[in-house]
DSSP file (Angstrom, degrees, kcal/mol; ACC not computed):
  #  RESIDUE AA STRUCTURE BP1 BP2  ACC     N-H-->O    O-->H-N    N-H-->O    O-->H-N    TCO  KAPPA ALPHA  PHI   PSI    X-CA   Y-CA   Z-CA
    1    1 A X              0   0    0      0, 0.0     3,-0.0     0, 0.0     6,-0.0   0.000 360.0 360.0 360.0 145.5   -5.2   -8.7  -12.0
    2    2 A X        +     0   0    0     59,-0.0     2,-0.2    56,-0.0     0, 0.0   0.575 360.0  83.6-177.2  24.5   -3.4   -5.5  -11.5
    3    3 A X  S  > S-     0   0    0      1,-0.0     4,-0.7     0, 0.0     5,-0.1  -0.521  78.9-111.6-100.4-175.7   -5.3   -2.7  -10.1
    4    4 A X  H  > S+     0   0    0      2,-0.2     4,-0.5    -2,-0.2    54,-0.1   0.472 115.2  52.7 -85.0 -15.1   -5.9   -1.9   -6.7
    5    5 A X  H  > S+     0   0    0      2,-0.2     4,-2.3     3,-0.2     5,-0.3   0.763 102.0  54.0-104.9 -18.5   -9.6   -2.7   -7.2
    6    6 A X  H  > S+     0   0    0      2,-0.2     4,-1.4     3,-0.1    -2,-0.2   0.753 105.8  53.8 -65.9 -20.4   -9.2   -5.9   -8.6
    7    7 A X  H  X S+     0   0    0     -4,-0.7     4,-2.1     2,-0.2     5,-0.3   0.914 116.4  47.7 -70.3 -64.2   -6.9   -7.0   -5.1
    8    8 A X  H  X S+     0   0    0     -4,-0.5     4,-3.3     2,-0.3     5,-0.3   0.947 114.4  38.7 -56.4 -53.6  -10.2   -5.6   -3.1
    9    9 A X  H  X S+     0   0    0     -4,-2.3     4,-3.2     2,-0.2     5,-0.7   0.998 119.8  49.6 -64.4 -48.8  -12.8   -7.4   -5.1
   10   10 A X  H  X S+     0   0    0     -4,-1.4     4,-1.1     1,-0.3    -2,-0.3   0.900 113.1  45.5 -50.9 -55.8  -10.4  -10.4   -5.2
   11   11 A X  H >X S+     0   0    0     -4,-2.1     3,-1.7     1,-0.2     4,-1.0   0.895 114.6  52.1 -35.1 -55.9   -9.9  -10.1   -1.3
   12   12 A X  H >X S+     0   0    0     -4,-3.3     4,-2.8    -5,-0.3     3,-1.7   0.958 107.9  47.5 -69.9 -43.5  -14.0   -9.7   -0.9
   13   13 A X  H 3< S+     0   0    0     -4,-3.2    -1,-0.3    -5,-0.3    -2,-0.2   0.588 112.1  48.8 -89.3  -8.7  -15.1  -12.6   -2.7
   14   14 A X  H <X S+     0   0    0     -3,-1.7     4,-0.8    -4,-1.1    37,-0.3   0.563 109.2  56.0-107.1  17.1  -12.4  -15.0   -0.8
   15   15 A X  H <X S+     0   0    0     -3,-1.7     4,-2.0    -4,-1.0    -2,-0.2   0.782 115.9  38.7 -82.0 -63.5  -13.9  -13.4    2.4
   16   16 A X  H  X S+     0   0    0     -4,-2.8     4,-1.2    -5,-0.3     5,-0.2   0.789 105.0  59.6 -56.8  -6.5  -17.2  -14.6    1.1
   17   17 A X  H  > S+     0   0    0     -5,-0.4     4,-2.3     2,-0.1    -1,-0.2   0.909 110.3  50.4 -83.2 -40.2  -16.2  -17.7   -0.2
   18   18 A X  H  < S+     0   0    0     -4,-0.8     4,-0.3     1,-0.2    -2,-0.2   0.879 104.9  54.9 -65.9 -33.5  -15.0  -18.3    3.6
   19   19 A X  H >< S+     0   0    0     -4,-2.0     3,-1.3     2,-0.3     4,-0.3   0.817 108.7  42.4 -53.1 -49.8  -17.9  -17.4    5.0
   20   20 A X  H >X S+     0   0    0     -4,-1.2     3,-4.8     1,-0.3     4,-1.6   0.970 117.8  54.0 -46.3 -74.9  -20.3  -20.0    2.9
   21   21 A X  H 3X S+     0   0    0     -4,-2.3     4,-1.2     1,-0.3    -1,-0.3   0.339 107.4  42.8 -35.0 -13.3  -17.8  -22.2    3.6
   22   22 A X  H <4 S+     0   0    0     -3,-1.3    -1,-0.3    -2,-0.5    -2,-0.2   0.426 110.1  56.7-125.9  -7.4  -17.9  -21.6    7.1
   23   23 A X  H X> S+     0   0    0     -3,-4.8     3,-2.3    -4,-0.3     4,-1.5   0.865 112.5  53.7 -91.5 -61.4  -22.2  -21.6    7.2
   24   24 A X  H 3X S+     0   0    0     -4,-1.6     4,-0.9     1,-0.2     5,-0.4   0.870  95.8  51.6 -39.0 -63.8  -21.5  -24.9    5.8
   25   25 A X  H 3< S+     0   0    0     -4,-1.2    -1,-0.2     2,-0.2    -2,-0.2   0.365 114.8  56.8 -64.5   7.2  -18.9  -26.7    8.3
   26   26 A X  H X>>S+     0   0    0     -3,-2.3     3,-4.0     3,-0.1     4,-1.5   0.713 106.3  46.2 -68.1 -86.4  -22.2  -25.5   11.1
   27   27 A X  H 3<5S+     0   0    0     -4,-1.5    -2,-0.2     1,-0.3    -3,-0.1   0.540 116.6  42.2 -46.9 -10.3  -24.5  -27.2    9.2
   28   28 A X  T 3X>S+     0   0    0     -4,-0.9     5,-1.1     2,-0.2     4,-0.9   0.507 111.8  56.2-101.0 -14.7  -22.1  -30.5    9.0
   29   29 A X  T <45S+     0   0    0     -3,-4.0    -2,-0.2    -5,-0.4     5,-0.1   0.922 111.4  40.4 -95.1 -39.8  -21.1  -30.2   12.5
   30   30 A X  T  <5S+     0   0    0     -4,-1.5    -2,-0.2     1,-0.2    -1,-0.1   0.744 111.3  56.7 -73.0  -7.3  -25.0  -30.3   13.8
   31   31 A X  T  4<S-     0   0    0     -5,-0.6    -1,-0.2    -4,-0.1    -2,-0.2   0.786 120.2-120.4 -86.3 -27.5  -25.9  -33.2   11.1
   32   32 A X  T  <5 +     0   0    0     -4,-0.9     2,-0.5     1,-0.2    -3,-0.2   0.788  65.9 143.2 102.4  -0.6  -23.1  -34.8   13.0
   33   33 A X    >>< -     0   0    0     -5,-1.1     3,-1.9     1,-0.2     4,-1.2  -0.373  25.0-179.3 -74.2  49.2  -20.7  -35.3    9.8
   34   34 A X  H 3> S+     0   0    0     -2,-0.5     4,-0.5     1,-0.4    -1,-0.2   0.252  76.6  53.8 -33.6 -14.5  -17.4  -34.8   10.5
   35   35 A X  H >> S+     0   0    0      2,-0.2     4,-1.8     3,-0.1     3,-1.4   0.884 103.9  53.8 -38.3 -55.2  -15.9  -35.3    7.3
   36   36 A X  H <> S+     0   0    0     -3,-1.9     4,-1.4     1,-0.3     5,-0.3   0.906 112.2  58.3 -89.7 -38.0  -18.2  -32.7    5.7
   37   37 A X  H 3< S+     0   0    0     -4,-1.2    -1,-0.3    -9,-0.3    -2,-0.2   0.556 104.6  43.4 -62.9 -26.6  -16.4  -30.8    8.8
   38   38 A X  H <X S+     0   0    0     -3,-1.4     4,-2.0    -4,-0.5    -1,-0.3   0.587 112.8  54.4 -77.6 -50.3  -13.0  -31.3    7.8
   39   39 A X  H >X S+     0   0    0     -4,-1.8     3,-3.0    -3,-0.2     4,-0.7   0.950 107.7  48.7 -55.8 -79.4  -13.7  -30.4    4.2
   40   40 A X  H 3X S+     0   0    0     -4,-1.4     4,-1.1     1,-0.3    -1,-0.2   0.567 108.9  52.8 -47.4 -18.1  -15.3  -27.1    4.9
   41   41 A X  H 3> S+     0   0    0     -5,-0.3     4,-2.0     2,-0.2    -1,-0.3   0.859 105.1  53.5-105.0 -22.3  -12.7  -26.1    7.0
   42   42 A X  H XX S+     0   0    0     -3,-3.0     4,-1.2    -4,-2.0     3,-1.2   0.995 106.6  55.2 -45.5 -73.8  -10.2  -26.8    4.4
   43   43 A X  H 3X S+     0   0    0     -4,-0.7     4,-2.2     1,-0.3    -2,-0.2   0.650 106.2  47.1 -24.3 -36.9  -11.9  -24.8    2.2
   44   44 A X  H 3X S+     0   0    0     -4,-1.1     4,-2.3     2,-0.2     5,-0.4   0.779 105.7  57.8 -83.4 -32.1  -12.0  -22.0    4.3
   45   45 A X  H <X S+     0   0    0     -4,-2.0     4,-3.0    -3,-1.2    -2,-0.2   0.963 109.7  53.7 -54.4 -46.5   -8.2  -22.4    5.1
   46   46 A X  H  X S+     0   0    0     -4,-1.2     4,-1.3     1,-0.4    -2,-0.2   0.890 111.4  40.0 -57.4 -61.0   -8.1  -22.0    1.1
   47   47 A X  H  X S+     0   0    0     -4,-2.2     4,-1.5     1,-0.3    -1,-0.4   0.789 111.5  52.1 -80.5 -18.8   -9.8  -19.0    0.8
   48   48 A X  H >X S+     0   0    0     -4,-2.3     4,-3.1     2,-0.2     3,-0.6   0.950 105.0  59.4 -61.9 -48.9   -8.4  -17.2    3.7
   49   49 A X  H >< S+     0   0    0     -4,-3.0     3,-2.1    -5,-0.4     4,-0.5   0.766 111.6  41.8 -33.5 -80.9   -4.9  -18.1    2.1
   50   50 A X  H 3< S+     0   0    0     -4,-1.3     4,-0.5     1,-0.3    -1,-0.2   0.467 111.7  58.0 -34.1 -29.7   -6.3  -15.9   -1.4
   51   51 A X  H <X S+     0   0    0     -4,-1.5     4,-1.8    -3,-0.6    -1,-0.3   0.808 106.0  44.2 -41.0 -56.6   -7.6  -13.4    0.9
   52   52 A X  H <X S+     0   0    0     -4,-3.1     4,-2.3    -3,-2.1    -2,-0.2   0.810 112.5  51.8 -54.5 -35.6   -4.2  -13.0    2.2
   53   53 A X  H  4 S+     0   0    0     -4,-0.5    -1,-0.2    -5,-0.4    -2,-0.1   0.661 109.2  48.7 -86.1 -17.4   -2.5  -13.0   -1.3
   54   54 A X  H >> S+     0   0    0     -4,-0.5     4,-1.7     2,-0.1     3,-0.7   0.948 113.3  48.6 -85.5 -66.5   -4.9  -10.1   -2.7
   55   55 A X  H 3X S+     0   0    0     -4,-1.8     4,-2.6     1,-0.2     5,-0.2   0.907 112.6  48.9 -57.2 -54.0   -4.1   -7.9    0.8
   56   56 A X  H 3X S+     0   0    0     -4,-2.3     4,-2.0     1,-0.2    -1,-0.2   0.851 115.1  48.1 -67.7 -24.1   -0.1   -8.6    0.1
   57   57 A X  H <> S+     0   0    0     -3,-0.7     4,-1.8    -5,-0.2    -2,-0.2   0.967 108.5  46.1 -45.3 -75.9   -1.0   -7.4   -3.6
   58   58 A X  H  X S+     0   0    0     -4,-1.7     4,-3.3     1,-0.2    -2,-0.2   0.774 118.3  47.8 -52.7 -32.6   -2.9   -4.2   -2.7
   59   59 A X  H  X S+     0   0    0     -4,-2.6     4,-1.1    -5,-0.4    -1,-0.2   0.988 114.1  47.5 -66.1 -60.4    0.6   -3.8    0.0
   60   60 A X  H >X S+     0   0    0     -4,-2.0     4,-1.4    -5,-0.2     3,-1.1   0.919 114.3  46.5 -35.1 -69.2    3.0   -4.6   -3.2
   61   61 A X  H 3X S+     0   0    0     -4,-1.8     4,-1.5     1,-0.3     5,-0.4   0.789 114.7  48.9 -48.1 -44.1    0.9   -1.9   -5.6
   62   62 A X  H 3< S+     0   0    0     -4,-3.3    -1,-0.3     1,-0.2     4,-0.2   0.584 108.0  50.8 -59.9 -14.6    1.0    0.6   -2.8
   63   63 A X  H <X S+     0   0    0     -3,-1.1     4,-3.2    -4,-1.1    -2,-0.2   0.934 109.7  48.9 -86.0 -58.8    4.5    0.1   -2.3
   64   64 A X  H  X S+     0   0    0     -4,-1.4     4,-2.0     2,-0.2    -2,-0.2   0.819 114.0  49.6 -50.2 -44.8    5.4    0.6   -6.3
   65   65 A X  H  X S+     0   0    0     -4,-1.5     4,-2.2     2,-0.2     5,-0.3   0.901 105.1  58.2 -67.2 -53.2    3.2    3.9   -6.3
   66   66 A X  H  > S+     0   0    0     -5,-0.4     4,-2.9     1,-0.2    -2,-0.2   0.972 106.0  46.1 -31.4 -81.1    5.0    5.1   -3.4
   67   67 A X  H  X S+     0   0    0     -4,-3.2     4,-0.7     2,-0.2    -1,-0.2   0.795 112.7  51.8 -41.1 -44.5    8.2    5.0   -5.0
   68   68 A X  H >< S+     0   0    0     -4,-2.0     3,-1.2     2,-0.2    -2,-0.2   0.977 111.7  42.4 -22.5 -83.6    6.8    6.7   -8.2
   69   69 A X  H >< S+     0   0    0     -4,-2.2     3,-3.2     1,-0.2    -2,-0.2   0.850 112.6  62.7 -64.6 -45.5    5.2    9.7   -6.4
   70   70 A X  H 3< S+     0   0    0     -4,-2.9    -1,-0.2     1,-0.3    -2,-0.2   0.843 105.9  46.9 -49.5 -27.5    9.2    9.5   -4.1
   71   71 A X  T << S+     0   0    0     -3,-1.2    11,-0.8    -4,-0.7    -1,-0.3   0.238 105.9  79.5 -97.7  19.7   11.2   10.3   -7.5
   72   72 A X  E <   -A   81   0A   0     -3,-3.2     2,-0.3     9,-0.2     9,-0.2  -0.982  58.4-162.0-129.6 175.7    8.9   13.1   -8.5
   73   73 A X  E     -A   80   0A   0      7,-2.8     7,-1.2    -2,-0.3     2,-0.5  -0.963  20.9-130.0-126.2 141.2    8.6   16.7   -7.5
   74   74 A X  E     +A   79   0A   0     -2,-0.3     2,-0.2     5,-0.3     5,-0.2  -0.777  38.7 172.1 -67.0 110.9    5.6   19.2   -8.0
   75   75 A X  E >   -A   78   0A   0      3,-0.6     3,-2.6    -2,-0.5    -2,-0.0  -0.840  50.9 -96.4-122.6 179.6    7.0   22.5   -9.7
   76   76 A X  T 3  S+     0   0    0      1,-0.3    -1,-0.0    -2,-0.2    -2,-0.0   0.856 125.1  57.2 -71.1 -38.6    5.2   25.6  -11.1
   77   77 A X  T 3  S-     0   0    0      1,-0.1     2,-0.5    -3,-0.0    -1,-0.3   0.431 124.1 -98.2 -70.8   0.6    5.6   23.9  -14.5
   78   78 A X  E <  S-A   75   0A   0     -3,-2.6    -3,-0.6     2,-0.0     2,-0.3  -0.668  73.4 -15.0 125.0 -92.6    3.9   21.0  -13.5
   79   79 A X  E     +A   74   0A   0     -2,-0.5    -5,-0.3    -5,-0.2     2,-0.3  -0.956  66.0 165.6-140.9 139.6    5.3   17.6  -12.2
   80   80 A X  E     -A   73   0A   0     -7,-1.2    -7,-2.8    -2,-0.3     2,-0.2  -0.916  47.0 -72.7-126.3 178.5    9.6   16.9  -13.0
   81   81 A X  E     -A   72   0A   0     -2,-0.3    -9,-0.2    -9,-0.2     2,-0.2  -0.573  46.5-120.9 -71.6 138.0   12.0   14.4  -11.6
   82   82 A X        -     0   0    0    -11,-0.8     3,-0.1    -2,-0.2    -1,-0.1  -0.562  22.8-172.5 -64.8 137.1   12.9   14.9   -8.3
   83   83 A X    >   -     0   0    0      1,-1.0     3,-1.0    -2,-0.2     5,-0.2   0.024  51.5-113.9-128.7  22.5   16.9   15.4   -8.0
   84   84 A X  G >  S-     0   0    0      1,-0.3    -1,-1.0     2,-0.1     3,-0.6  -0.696  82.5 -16.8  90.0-157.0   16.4   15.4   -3.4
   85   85 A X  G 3  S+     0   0    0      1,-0.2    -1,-0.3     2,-0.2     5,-0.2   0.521 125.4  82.4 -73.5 -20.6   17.1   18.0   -1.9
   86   86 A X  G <  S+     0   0    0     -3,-1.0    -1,-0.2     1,-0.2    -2,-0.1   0.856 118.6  12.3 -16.7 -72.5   19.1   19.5   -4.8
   87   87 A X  S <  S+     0   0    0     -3,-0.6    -1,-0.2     2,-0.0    -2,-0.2   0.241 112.3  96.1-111.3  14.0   15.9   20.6   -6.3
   88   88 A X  S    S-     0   0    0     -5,-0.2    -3,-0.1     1,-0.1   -15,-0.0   0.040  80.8-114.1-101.7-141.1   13.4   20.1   -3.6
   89   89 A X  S    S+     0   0    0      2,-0.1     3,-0.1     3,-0.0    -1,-0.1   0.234  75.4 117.9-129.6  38.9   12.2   22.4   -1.2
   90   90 A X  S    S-     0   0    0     -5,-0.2     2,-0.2     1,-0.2     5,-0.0  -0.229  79.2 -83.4 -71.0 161.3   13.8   20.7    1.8
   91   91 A X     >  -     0   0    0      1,-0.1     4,-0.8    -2,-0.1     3,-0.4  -0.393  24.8-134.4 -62.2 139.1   16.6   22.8    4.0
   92   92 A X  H  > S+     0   0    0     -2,-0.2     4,-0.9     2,-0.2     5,-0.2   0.722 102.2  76.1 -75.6 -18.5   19.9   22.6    2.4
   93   93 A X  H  > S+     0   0    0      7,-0.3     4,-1.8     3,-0.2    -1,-0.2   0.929  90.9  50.2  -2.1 -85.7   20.7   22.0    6.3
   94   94 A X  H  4 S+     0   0    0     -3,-0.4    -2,-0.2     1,-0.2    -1,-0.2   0.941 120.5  30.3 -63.0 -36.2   19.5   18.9    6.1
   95   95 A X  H  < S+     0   0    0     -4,-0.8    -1,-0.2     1,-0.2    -2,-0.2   0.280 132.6  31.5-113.3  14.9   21.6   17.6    2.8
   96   96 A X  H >< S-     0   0    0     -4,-0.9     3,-1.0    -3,-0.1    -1,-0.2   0.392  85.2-164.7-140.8   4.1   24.5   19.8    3.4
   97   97 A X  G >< S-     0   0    0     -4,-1.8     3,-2.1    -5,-0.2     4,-0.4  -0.059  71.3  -2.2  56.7-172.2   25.0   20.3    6.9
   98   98 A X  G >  S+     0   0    0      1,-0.3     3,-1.4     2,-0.2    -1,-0.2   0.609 135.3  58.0   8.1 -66.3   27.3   23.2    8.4
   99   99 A X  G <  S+     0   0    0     -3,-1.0    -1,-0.3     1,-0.3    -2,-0.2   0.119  92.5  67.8 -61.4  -1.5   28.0   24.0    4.5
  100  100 A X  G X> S+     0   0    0     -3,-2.1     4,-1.1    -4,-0.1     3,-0.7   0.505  77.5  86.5-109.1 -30.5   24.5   24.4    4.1
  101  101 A X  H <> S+     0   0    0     -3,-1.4     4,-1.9    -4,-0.4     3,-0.4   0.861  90.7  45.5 -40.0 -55.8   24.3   28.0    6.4
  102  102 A X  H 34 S+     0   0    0      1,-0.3    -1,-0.2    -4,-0.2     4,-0.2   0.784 117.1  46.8 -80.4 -19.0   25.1   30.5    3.8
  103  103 A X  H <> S+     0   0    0     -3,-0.7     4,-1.3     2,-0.2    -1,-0.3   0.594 113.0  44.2 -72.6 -17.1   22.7   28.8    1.5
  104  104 A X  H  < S+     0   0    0     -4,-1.1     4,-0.4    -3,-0.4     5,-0.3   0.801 113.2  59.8 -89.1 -53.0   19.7   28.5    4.1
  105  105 A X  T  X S+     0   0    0     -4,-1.9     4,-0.9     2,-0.2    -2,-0.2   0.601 108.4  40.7 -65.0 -26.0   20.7   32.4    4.9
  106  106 A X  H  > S+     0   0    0     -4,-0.2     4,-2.0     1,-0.2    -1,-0.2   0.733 110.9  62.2-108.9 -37.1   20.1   33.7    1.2
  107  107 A X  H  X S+     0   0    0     -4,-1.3     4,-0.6     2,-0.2    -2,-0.2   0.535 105.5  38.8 -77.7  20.7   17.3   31.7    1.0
  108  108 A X  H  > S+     0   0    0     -4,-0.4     4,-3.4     2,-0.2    -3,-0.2   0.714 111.3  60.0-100.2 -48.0   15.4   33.2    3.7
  109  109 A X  H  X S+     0   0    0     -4,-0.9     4,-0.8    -5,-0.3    -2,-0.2   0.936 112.2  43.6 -53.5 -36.2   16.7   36.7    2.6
  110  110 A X  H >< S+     0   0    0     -4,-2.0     3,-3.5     1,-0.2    -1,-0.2   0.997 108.9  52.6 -44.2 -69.2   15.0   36.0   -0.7
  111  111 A X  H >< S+     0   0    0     -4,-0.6     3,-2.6     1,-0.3    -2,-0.2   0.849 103.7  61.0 -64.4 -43.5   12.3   34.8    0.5
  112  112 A X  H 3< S+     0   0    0     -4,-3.4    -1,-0.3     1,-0.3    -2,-0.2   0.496 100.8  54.0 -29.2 -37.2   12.0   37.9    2.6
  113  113 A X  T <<        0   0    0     -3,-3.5    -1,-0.3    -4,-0.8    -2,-0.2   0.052 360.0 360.0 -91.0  13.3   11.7   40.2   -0.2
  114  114 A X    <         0   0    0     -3,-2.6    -1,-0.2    -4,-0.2    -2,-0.2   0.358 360.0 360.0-101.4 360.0    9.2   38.8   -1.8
């Protein structure tokens, strides 16, 4: 597996797998079997586990993409690596402090003339 829809399907089909399983450990608890009651409910422990491990995927995949999209920047030429605030369009404030004033101050007057 190693899209985001293959973690979903895998996640739906061990939601359904618990479910049988869980229609089952009914029917063995009114026939009065405990054992068959104890199985089923292993089983369901099972598939909730694989449930769990598809959801910590889809969290894993999202995570990796995340990081991707953080290191790049949208410019008029299309998409480049992001260098921060260097080349991003955050205040120079923020990544230069104090030292940042006369640059924050010319970009507004630019922008001003435009």
């Amino acid at each position: 597996m190693s899209s985001t829809g293959d973690y979903i399907q895998a996640a739906s089909d061990a939601t359904d797998e618990a479910t049988g399983h869980l229609a089952n450990a009914v029917d063995a608890h009114r026939r009065g079997d405990p054992r068959a009651v104890s199985l089923e409910h292993g089983h369901i422990l099972r598939a909730l586990r694989q449930a769990k491990s598809a959801f910590k995927s889809i969290a894993a995949a999202a995570g990796e993409q995340d990081l991707v999209n953080s290191k790049t920047i949208q410019t008029s030429d299309g998409v480049a690596e992001s260098g921060g605030s260097d080349n991003g369009r955050g205040s120079p404030l923020y990544s230069k402090g104090n030292a940042g004033v006369r640059d924050f101050l010319d970009r507004a007057r630019a922008g001003s003339r435009r």
